[in-house]
C-alpha positions in Angstrom: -35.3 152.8 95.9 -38.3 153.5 98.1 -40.7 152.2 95.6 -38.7 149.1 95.0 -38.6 148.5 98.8 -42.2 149.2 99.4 -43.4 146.8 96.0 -41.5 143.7 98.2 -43.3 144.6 101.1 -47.1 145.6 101.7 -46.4 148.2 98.9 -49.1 145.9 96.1 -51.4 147.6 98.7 -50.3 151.5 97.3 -50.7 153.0 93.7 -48.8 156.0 94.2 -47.0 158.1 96.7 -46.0 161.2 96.6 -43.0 163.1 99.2 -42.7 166.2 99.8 -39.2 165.7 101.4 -36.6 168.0 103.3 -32.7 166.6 102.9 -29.9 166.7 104.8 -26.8 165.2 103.8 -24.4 164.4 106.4 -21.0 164.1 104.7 -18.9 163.7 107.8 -21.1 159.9 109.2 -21.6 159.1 105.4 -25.9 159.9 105.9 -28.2 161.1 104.3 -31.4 162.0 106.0 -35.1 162.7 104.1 -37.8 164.1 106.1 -41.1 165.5 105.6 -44.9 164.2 104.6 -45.5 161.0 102.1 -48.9 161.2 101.1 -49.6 157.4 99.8 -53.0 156.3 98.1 -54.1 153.2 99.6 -56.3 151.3 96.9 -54.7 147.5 96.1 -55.2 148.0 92.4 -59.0 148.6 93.1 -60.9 151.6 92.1 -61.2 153.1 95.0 -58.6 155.9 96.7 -57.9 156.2 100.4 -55.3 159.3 100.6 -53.0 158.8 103.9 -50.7 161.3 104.5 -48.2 160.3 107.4 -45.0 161.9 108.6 -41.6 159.9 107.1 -37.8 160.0 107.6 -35.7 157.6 106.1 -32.3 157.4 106.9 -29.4 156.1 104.0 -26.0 155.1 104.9 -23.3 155.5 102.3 -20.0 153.5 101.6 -18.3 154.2 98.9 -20.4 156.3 97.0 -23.2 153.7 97.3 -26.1 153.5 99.8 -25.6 150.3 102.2 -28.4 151.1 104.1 -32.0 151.9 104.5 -34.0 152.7 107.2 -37.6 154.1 107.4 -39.6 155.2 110.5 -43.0 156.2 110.1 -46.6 156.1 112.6 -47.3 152.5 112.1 -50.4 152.7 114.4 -51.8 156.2 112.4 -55.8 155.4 112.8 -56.1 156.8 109.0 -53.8 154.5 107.2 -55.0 151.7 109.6 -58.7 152.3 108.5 -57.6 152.4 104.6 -56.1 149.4 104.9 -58.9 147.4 106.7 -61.3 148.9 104.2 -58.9 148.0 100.9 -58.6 144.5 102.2 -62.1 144.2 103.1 -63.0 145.1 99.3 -59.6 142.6 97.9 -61.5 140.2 100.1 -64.9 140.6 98.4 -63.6 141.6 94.7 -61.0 138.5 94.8 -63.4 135.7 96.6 -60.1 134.9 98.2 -59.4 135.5 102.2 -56.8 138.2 102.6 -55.3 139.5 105.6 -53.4 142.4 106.6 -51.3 141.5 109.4 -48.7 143.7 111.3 -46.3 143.4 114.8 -47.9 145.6 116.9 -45.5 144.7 119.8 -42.1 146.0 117.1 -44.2 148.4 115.7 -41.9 147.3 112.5 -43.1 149.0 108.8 -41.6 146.3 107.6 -43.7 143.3 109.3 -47.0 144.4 107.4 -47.7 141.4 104.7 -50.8 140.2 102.9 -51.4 136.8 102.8 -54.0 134.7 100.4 -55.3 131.4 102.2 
């Protein structure tokens, strides 16, 4: 689910991520809560590896048995994964010949606002 969510977002930016997550599953408010770190490497299909390793929680409402629900909260503004993906777009840029921009909401602060864009 993560991966699926993260492919339809700026996720073409990531080859793999790894979590090393902590669960609690709330059966009384239908949650269940994953913490802990997700270590993603941030190369856009290049050959090149920028590790980022960033805090997570994602939060999973349930209905029936099935998840209704995601949310994910993470440091949008971490100076790592900001300088990985300047560099990685800076190199799609170059390795492409096509403009590319990584563009994100600093005002929401929204995971889910990052894009790429070819013009």
């Amino acid at each position: 689910m993560v991966y699926e969510h993260m492919a339809k977002s700026w996720g073409f930016m990531v080859s793999t991520a790894c979590l090393f997550p902590k669960v609690l599953v709330d059966t009384t408010n239908s949650k269940i809560i994953i913490t802990g770190e997700l270590v993603i490497n941030i190369d856009g299909g290049l050959p090149q590896s920028h590790l980022v390793p960033n805090q997570i929680c994602f939060i999973l409402t349930l209905n029936g048995g099935q998840v209704t629900n995601w949310e994910a909260y993470w440091n949008n503004a971490d100076p790592v994964m900001l300088q990985a993906l300047a560099t990685v777009s800076t190199a799609l840029k170059v390795a492409k010949g096509d403009f590319f921009v990584i563009e994100h909401n600093f005002k929401t602060g929204r995971a889910d606002e990052w894009w790429g864009k070819y013009g």
